[in-house]
BASEVO-185831 format. One record per residue (C-alpha): chain; x, y, z. Coordinates in pm, 1 decimal. Layout:
N
- zanu, u, v, w
- A, X, Y, Z
...
//
This chain:
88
- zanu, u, v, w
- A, 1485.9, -523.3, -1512.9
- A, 1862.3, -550.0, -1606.7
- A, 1855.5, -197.8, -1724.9
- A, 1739.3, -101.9, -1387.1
- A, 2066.5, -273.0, -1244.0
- A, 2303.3, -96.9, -1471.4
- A, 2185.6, 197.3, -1474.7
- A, 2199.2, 214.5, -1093.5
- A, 2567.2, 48.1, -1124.1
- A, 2645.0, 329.0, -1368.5
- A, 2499.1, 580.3, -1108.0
- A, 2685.7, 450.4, -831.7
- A, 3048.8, 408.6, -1072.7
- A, 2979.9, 781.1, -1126.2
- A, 2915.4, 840.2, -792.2
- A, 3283.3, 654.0, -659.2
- A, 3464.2, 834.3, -931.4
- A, 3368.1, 1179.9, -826.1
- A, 3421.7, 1083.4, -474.6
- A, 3756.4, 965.3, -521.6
- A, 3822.2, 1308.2, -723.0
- A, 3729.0, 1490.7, -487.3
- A, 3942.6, 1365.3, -172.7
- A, 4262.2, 1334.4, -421.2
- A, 4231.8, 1696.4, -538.8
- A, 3983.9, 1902.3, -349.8
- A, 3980.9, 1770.5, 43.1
- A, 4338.5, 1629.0, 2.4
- A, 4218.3, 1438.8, 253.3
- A, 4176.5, 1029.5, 234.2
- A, 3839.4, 891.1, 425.9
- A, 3863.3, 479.2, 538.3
- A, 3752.8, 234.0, 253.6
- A, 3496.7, 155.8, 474.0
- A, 3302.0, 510.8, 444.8
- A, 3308.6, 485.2, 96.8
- A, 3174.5, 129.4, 21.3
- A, 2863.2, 201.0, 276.6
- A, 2847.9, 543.9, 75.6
- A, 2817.9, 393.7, -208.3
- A, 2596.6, 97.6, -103.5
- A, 2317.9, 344.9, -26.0
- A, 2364.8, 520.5, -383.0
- A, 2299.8, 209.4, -537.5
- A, 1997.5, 108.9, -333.1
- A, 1857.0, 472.9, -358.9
- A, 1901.7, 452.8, -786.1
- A, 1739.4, 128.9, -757.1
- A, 1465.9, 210.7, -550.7
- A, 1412.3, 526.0, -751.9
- A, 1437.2, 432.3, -1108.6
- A, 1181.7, 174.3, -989.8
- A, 931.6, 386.0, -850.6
- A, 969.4, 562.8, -1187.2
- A, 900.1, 274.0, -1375.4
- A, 565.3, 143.7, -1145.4
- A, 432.7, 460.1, -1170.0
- A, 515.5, 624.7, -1499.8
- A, 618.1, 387.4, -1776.8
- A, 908.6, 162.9, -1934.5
- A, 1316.6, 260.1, -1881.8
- A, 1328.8, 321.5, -2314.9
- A, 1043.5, 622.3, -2198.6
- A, 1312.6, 691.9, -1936.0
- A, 1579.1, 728.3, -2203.6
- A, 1388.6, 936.7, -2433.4
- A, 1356.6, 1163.9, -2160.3
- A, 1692.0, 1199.1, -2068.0
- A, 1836.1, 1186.9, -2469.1
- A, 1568.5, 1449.8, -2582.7
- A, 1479.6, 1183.3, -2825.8
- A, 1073.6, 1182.6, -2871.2
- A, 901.4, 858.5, -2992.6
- A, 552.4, 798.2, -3054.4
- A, 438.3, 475.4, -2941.8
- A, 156.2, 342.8, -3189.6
- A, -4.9, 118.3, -2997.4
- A, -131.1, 457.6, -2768.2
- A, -205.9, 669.3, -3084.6
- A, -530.1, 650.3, -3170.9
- A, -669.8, 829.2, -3485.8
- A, -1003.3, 816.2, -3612.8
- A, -1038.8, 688.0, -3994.9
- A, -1370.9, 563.6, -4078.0
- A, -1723.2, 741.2, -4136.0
- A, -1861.7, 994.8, -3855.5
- A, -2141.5, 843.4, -3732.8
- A, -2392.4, 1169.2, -3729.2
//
């Protein structure tokens, strides 16, 4: 569950930074503290909320990273493999 936390905290860092970028160089153009903080508020609750409904309804946050690395792992408690006699 911690994971979930940072990696919505991570989401809404990344989220800030680019923000900040973006009024400093782009806009030129300073919005209240205020905006920002709500802004960034909802990020956070909308990571949350969705890296949970990935986890209820798909599987764990290390399946999540595998996704996202490229990395595959084979779980072995899902693999089954038949070893013994056929029974015909």
């Amino acid at each position: 569950m911690e994971k979930l936390f940072i990696l919505a905290a991570l989401i809404t860092f990344l989220f800030c930074s680019i923000k900040i970028i973006e009024m400093k160089y782009i806009s030129k153009e300073w919005k209240p503290l205020k905006t920002i903080i709500r802004d960034a508020v909802v990020v956070f609750i909308s990571g949350v909320a969705a890296i949970f409904a990935f986890n209820v309804s798909n599987g764990s946050m290390t399946d999540f990273f595998n996704i996202v690395t490229d990395n595959t792992v084979l779980n072995p408690s899902a693999t089954e493999v038949f070893t013994g006699e056929p029974g015909f």
